[in-house]
KOLSE-292727 format. One record per residue: x, z, y of N, C-alpha, C in turn. Coordinates in nm, 3 decimals. Atoms other than C-alpha are relative to their C-alpha. Layout:
BEGIN
> X:Z:Y:X:Z:Y:X:Z:Y
...
END
This chain:
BEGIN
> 0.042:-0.116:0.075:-3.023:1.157:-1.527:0.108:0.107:0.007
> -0.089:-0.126:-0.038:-2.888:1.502:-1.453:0.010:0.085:-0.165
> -0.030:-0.137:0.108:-2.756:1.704:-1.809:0.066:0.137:0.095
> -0.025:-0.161:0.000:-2.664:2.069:-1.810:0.088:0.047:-0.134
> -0.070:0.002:0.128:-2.421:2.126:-2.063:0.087:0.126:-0.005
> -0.050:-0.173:-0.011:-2.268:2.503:-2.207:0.158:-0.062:-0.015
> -0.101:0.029:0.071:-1.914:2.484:-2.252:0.060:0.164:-0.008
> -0.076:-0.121:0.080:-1.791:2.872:-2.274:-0.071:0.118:0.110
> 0.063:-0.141:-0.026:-1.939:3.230:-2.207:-0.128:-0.039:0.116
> 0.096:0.002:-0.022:-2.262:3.111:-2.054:0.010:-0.118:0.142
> -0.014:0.089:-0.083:-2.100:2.894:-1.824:0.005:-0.206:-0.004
> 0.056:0.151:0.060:-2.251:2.523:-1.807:0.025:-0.096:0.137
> -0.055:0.096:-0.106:-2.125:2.210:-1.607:-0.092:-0.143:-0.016
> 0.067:0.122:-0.015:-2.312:1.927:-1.480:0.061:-0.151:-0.009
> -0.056:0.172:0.058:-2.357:1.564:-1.628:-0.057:-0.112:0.040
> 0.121:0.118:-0.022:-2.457:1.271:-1.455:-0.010:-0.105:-0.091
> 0.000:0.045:0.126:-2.586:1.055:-1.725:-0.056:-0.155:0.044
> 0.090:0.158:-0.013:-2.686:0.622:-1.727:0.022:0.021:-0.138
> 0.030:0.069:0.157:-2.797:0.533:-2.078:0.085:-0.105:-0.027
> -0.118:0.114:0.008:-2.636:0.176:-2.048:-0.073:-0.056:-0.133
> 0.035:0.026:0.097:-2.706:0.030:-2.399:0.075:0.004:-0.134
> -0.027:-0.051:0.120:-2.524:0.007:-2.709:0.151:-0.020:0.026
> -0.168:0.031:0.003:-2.130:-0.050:-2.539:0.053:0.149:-0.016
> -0.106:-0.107:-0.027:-1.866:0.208:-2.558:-0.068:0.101:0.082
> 0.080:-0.088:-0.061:-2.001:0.546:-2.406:0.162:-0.011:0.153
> -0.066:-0.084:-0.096:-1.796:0.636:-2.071:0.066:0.099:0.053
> -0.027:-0.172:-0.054:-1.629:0.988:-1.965:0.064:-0.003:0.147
> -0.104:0.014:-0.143:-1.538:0.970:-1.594:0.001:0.132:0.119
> -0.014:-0.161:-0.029:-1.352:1.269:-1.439:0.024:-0.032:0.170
> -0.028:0.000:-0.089:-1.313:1.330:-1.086:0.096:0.105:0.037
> -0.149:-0.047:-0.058:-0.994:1.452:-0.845:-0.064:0.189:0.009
> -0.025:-0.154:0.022:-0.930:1.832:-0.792:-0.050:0.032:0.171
> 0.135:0.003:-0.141:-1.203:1.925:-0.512:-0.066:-0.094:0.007
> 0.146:0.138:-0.039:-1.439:1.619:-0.569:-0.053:0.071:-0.043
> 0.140:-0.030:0.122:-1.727:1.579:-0.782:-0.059:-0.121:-0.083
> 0.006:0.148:0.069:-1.865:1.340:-0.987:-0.090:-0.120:0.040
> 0.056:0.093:-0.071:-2.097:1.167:-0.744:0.098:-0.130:0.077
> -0.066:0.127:-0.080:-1.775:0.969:-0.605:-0.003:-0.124:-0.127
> 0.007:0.119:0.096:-1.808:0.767:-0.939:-0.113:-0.114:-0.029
> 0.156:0.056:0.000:-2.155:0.675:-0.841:-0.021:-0.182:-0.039
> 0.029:0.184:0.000:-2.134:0.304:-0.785:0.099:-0.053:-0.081
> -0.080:0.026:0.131:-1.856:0.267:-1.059:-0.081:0.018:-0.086
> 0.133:0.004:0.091:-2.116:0.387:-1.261:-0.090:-0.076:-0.062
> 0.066:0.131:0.013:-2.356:0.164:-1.177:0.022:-0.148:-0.085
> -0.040:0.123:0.015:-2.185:-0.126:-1.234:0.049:-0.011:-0.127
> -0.041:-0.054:0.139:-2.060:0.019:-1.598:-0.120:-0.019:-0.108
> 0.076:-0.040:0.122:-2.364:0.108:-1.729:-0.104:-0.188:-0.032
> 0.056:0.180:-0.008:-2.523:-0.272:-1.589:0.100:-0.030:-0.140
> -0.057:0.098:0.080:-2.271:-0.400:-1.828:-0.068:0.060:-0.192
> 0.067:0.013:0.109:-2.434:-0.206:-2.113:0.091:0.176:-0.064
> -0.107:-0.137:0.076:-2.196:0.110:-2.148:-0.082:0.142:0.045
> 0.042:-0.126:-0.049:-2.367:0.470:-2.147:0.116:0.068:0.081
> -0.120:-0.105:-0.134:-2.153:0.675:-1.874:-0.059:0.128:0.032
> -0.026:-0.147:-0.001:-2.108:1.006:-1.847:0.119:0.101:0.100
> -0.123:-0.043:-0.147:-1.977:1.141:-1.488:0.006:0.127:-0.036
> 0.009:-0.172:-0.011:-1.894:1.520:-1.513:0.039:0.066:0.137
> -0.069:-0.134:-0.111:-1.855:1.780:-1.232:0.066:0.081:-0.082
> -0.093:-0.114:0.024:-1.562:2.039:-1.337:-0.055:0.115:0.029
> 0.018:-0.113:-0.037:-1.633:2.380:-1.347:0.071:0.049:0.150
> -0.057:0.018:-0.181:-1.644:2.486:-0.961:0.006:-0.114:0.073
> 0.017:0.111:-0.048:-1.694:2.160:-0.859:-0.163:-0.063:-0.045
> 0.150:0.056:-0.030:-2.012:1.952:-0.732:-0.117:0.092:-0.088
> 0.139:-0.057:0.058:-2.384:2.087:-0.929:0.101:0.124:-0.115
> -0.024:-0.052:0.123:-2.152:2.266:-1.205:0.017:0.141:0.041
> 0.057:-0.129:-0.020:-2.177:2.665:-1.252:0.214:0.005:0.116
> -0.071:-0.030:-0.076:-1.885:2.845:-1.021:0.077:0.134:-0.073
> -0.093:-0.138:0.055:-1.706:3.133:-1.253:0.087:0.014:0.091
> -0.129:-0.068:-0.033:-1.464:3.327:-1.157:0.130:-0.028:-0.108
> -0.060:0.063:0.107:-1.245:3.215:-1.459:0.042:-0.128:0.000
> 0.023:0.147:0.060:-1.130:2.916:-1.563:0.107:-0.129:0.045
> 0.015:0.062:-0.092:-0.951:2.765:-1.303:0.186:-0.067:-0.022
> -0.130:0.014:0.036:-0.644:2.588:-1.534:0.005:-0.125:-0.054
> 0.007:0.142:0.084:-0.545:2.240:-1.699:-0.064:0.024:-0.144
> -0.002:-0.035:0.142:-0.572:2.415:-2.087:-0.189:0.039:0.016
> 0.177:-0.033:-0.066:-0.950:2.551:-1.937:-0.052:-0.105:-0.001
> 0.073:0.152:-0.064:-1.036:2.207:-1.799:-0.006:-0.058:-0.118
> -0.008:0.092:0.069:-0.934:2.027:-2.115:-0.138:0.078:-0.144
> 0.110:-0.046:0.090:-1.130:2.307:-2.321:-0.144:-0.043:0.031
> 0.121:0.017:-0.058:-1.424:2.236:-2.109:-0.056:-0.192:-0.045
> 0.044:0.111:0.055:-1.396:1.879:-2.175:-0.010:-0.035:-0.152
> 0.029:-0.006:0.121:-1.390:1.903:-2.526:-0.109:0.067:-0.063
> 0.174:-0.042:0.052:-1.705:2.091:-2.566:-0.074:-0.091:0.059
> 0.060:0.080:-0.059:-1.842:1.861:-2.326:-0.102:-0.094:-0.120
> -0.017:0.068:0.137:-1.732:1.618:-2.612:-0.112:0.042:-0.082
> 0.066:-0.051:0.119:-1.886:1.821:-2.894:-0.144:0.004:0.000
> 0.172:-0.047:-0.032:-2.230:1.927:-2.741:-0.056:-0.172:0.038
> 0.016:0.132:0.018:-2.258:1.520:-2.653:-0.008:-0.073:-0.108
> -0.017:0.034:0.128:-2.172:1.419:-2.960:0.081:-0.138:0.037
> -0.060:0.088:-0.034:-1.939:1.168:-2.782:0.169:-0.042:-0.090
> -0.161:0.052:0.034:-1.590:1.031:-2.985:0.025:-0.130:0.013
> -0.010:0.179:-0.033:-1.414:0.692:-2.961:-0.036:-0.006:0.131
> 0.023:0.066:-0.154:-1.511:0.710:-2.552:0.101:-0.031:0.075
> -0.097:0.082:-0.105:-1.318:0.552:-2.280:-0.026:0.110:0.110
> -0.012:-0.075:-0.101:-1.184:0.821:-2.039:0.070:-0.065:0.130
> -0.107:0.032:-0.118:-1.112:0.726:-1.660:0.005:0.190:0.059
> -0.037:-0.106:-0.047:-0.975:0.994:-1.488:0.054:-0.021:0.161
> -0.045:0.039:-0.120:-0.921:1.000:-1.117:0.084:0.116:0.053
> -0.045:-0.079:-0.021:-0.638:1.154:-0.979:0.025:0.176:-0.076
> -0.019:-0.121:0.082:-0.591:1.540:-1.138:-0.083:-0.027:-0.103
> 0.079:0.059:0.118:-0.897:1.387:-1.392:0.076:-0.073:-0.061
> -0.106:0.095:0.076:-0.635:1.122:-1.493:0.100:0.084:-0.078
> -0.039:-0.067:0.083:-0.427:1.423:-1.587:-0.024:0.075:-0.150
> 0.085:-0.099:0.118:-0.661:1.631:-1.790:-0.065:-0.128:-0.114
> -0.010:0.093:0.090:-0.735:1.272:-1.953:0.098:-0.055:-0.112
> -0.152:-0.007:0.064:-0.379:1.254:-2.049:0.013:0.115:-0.124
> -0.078:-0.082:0.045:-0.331:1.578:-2.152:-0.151:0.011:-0.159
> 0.103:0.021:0.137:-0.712:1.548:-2.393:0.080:-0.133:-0.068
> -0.019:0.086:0.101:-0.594:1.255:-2.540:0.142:0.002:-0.128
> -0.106:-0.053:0.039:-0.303:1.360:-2.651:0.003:0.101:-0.092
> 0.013:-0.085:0.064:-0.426:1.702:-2.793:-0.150:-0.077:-0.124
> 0.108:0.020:0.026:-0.736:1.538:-2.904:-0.037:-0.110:-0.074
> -0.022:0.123:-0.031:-0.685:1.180:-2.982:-0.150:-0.063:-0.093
> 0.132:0.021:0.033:-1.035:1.139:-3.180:-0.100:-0.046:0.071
> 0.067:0.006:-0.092:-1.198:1.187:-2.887:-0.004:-0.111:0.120
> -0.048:0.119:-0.121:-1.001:0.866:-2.627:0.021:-0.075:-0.076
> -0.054:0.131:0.010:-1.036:0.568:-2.778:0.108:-0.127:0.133
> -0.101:0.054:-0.147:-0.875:0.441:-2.420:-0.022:0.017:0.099
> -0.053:-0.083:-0.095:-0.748:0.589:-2.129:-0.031:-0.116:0.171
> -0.021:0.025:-0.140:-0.783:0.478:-1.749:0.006:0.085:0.100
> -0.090:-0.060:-0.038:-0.554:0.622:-1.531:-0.013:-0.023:0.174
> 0.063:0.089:-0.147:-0.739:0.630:-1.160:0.075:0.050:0.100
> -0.096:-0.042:-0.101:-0.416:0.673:-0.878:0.084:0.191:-0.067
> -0.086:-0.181:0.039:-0.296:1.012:-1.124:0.004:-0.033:-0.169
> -0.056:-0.028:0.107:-0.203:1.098:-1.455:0.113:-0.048:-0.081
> -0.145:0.054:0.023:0.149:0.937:-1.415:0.064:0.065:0.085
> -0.102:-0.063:-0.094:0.266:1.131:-1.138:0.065:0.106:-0.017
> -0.096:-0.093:0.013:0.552:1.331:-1.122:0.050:0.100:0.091
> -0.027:-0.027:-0.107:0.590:1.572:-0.831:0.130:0.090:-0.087
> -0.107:-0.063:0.042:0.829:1.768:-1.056:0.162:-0.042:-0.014
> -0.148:0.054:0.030:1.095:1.522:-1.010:0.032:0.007:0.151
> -0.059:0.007:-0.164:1.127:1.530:-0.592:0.020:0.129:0.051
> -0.003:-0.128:-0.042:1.248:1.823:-0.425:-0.109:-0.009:0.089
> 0.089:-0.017:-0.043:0.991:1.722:-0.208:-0.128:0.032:-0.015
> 0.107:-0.048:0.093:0.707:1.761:-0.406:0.020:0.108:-0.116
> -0.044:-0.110:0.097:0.873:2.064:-0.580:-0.101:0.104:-0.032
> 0.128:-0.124:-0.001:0.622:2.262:-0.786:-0.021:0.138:0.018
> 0.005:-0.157:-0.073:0.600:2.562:-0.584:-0.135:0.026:0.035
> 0.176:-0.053:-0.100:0.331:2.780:-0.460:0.001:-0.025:0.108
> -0.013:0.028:-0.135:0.473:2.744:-0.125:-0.089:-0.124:0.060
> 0.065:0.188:-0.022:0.414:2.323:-0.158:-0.117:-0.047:0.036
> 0.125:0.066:0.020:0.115:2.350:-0.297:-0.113:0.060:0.159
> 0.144:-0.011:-0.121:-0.066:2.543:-0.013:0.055:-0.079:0.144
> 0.015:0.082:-0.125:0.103:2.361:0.249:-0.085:-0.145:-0.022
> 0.061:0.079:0.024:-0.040:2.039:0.074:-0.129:-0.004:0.007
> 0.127:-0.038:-0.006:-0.353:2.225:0.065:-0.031:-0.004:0.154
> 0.028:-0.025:-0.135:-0.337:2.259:0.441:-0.112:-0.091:0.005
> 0.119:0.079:-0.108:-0.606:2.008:0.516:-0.152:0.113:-0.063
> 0.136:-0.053:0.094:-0.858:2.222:0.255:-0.067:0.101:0.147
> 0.007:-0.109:-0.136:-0.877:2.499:0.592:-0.042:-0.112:0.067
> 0.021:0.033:-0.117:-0.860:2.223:0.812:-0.170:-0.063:0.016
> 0.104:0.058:-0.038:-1.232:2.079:0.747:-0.137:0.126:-0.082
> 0.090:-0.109:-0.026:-1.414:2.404:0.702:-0.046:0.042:0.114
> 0.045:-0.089:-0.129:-1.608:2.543:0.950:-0.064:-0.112:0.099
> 0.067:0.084:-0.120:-1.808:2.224:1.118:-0.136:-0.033:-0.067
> 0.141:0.022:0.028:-2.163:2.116:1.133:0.023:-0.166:-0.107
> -0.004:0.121:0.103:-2.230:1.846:0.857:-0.033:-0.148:0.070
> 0.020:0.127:-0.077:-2.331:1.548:1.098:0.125:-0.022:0.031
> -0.144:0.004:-0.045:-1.966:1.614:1.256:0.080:-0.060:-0.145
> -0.063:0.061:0.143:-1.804:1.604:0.915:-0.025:-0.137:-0.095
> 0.059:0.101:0.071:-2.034:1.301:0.783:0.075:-0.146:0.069
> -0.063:0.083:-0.137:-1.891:1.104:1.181:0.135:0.036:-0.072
> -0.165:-0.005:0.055:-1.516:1.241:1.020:0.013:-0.139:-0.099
> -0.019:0.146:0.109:-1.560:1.036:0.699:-0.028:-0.114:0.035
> 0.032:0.170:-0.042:-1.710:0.752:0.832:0.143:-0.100:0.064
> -0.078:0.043:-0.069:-1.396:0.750:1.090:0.101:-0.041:-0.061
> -0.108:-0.029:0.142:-1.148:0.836:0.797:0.014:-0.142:-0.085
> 0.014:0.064:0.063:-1.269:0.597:0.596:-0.129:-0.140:0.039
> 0.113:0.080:-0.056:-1.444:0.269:0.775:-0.059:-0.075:-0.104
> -0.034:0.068:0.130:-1.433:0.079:0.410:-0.134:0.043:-0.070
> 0.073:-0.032:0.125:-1.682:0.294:0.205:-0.145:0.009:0.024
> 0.131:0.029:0.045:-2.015:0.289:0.157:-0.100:0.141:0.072
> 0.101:-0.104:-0.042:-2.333:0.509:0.287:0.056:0.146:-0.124
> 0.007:-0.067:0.133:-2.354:0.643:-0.092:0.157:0.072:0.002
> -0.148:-0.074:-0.023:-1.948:0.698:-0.071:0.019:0.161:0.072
> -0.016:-0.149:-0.088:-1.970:0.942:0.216:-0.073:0.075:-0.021
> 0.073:-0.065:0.001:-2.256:1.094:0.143:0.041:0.059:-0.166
> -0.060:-0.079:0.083:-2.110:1.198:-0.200:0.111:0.103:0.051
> -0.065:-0.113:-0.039:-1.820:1.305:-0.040:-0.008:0.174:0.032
> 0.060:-0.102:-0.030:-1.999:1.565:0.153:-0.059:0.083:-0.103
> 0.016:-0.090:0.105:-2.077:1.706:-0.171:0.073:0.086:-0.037
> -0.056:-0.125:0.006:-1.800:1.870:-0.202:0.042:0.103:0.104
> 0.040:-0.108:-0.043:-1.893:2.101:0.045:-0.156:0.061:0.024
> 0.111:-0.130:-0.047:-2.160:2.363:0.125:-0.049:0.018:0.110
> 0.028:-0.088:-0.115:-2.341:2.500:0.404:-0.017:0.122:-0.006
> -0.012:-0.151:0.018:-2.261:2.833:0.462:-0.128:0.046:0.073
> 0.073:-0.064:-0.016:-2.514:3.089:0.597:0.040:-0.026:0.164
> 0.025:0.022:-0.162:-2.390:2.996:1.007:-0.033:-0.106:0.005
> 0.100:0.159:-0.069:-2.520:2.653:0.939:0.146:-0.099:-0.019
> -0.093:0.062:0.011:-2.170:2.535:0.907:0.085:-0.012:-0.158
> -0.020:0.045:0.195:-1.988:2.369:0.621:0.168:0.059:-0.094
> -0.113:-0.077:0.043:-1.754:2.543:0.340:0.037:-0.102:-0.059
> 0.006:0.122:0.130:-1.587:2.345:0.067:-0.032:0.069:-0.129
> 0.086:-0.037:0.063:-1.772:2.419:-0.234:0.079:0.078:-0.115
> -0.093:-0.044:0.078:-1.439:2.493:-0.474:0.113:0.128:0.114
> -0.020:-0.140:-0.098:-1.334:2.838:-0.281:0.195:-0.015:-0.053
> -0.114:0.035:-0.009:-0.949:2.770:-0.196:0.095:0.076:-0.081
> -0.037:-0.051:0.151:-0.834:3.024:-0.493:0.015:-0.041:-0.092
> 0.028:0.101:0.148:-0.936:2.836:-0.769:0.065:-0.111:0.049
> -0.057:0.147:-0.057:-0.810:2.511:-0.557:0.156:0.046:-0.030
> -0.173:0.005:0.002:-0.446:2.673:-0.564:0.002:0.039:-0.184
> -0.035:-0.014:0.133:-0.491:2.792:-0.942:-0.024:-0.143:-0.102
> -0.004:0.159:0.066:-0.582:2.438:-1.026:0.163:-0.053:0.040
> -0.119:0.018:-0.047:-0.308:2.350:-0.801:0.136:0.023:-0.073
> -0.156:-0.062:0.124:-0.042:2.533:-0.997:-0.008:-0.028:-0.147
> -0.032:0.015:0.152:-0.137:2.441:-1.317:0.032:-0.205:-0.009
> -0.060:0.123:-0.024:-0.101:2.072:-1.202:0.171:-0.051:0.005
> -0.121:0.001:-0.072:0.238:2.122:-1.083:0.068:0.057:-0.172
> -0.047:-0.020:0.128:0.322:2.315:-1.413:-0.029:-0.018:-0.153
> 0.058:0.029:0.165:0.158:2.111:-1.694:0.026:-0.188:0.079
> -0.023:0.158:-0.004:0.314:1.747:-1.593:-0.075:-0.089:-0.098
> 0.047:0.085:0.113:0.119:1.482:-1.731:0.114:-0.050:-0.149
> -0.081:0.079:0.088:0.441:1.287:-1.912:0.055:0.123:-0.101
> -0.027:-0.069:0.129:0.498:1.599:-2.130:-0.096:-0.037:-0.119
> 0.067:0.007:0.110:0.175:1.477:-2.328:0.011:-0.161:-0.001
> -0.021:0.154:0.028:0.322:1.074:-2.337:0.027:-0.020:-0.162
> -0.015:0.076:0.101:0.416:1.094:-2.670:-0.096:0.061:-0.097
> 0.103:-0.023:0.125:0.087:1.227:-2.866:-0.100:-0.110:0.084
> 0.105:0.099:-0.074:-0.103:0.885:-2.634:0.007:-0.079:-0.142
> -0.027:0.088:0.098:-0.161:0.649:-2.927:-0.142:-0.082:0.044
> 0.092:0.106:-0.089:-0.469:0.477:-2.712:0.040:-0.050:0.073
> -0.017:0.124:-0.073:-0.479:0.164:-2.502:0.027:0.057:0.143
> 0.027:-0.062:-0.102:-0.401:0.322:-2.164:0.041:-0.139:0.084
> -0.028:0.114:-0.111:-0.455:0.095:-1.807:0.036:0.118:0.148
> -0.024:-0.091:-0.066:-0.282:0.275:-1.535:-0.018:-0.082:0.163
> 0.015:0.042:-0.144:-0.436:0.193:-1.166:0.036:0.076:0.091
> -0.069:-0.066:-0.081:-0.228:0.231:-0.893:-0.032:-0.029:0.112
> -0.020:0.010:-0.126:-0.276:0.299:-0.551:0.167:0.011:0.115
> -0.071:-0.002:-0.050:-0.021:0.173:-0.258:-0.042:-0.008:0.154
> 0.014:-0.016:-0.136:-0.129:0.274:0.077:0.129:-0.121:0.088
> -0.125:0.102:-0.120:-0.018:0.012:0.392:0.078:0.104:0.092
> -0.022:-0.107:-0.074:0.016:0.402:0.544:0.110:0.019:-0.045
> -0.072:-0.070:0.064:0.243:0.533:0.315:0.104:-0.081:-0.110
> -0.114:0.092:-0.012:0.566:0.309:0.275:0.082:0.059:-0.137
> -0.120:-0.041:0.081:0.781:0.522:0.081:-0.048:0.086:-0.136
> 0.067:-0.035:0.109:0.556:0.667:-0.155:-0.036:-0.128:-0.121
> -0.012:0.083:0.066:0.547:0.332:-0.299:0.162:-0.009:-0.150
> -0.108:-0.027:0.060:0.912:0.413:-0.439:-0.028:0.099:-0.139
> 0.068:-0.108:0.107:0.758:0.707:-0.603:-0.072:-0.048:-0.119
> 0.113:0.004:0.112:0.472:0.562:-0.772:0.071:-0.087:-0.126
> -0.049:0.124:0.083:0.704:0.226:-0.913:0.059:0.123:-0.142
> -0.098:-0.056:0.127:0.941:0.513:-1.100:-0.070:0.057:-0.082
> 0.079:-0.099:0.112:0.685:0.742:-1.244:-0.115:-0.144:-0.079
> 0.090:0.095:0.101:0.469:0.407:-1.348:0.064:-0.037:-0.112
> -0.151:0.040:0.095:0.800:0.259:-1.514:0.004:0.137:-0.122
> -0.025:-0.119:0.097:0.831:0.595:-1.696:-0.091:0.021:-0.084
> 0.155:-0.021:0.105:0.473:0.625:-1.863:0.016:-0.116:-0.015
> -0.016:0.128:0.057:0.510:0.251:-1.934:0.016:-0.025:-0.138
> -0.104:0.043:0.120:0.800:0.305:-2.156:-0.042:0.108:-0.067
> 0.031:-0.121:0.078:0.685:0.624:-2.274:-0.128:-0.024:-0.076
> 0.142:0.001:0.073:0.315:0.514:-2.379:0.018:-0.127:-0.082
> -0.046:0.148:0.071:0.318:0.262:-2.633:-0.077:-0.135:0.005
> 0.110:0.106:0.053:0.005:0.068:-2.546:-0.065:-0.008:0.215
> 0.027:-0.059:-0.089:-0.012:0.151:-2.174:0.070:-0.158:0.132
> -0.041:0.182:-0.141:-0.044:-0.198:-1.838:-0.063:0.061:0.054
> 0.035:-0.058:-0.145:-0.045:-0.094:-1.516:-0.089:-0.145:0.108
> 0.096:0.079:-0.174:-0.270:-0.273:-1.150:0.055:0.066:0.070
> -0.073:-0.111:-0.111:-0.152:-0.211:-0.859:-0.145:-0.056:0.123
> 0.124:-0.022:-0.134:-0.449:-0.194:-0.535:0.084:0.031:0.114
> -0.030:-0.015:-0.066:-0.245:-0.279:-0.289:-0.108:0.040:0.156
> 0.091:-0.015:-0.130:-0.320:-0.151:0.079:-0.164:0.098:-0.051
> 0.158:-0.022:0.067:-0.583:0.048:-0.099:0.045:0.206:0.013
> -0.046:-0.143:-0.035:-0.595:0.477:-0.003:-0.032:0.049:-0.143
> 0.016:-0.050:0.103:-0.607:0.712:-0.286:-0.157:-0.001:-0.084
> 0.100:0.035:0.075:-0.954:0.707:-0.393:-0.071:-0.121:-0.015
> -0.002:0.103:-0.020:-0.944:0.403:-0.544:-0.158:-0.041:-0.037
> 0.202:0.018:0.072:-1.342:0.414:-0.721:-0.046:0.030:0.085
> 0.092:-0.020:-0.073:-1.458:0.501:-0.432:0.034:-0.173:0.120
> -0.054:0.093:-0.018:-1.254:0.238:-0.225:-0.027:-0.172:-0.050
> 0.051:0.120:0.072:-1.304:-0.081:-0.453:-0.037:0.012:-0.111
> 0.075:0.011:0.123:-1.550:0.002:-0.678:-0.047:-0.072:-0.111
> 0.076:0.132:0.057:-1.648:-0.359:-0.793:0.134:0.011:-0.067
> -0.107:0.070:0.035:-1.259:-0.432:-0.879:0.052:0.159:-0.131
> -0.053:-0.121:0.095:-1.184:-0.048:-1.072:-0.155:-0.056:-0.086
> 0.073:0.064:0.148:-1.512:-0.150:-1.283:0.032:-0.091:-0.043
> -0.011:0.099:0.107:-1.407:-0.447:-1.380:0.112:0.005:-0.063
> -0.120:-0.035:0.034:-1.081:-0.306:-1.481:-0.035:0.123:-0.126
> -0.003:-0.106:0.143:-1.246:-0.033:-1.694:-0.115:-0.114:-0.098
> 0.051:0.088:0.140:-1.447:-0.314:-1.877:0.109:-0.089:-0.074
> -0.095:0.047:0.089:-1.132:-0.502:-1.935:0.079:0.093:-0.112
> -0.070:-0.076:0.152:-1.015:-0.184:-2.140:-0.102:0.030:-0.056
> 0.137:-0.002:0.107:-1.359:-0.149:-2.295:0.027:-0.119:-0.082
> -0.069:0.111:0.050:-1.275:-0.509:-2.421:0.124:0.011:-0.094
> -0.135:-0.003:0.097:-0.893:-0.464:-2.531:-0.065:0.141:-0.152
> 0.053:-0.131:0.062:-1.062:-0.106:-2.677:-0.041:-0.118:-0.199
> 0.144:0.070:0.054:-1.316:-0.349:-2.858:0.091:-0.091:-0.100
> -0.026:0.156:0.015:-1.106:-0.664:-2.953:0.010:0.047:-0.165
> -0.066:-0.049:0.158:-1.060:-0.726:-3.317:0.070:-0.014:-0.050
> -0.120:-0.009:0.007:-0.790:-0.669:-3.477:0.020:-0.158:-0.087
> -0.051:0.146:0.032:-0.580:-1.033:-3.590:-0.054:0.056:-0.117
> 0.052:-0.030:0.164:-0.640:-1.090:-3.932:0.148:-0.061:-0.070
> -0.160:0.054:0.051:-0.355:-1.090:-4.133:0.040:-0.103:-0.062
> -0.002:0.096:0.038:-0.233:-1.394:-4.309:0.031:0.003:-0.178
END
């Protein structure tokens, strides 16, 4: 089920909706240029267990409207909090994937009514503000952006043969979400659907709104899943220090690690990240000892 939901000056973002039954409701955000179709078969397998779920597209991203506005962490988090309100959702279990893991962070924190407990999908522990290499610059960010250029401008069969190649692992449904977050332009060939402006003003507010500034208003159960590429050797160094750091900083907060596993880990091993957000539906759930 497709909602339509307002969140500010006439501008309304799309909700993919499973009923589920009477567990814990869901909120699951997607990375910075997805959409919320990569949560598809996480979904699934969520709502089977009985939990209503609630995927969102971001303003500028997948079915949701496209302002000109908007295009900031403090925006994003406003947006999810009307989300909130017009749902009538509190007490839900936010995953957040990648830059969603942030804006999960940074709601729960301002918000804490609203996250009964946090899952943390390959982001909202990372620190690029601590490597000169990942130094939050504008410069960084559009060279990082470089691939956003590089897969504009091809026919969608070509691009559909990319992912498949990219990624031999995922699923029909996988790729064919993917391709959601782009367009076909008017030559027949494909744009990406978040216009590379808004991608760098997201960009910069990532870089200058660090998740671990909002570690100490977390007072929910947070599970932080980590991806460790077999590609990417030394980025493993990275992830151990900034996990270690939200660890000690969150007071309620156990990490997974998915080894050999690329950044999108819900799309990647979908069966193993659901059963990881029912084990914090569970801890969420458990009841408390009884005192003596």
């Amino acid at each position: 089920m497709k909602l339509s939901v307002p969140v500010d000056h006439a501008v309304h973002l799309n909700v993919r909706h499973r009923p589920g039954r009477d567990g814990r409701p869901f909120l699951l955000l997607h990375g910075l240029g997805s959409n919320a179709r990569l949560w598809d078969e996480v979904a699934d397998l969520l709502a089977a267990a009985g939990h209503p779920v609630y995927a969102l597209d971001m303003r500028g991203h997948g079915d949701s409207d496209l302002p000109e506005h908007g295009y900031d962490n403090a925006t994003a988090v406003a947006d999810l909090v009307a989300v909130c309100r017009e749902l009538r959702l509190t007490g839900a279990l936010f995953a957040g994937h990648s830059w969603g893991g942030n804006l999960a962070v940074r709601l729960a924190a301002q918000h804490p009514e609203l996250a009964a407990g946090l899952a943390l999908v390959d982001g909202g522990w990372i620190g690029f503000v601590d490597t000169s290499r990942y130094a939050p610059t504008r410069e960084k960010s559009v060279e990082l952006a470089g691939w956003w250029r590089d897969v504009t401008g091809i026919k969608e069969e070509t691009m559909r043969e990319l992912l498949r190649g990219l990624h031999p692992t995922w699923s029909q449904t996988a790729v064919e979400a993917s391709l959601a977050d782009m367009v076909e332009g008017p030559d027949g060939l494909l744009v990406q659907r978040l216009p590379l402006e808004h991608y760098m003003s997201l960009a910069d507010s990532m870089w200058q709104d660090p998740p671990a500034r909002w570690y100490p208003g977390i007072t929910a159960p947070v599970l932080l899943l980590v991806a460790l590429p077999a590609h990417a050797q030394s980025w493993g160094t990275y992830a151990r220090k900034w996990v270690a750091e939200a660890e000690a900083a969150i007071p309620r907060a156990e990490s997974r690690w998915y080894v050999d596993t690329d950044h999108n880990l819900h799309v990647e091993e979908p069966e193993r990240v659901a059963s990881d957000l029912l084990d914090l539906a569970r801890l969420v759930d458990k009841p408390a000892p009884e005192r003596s």
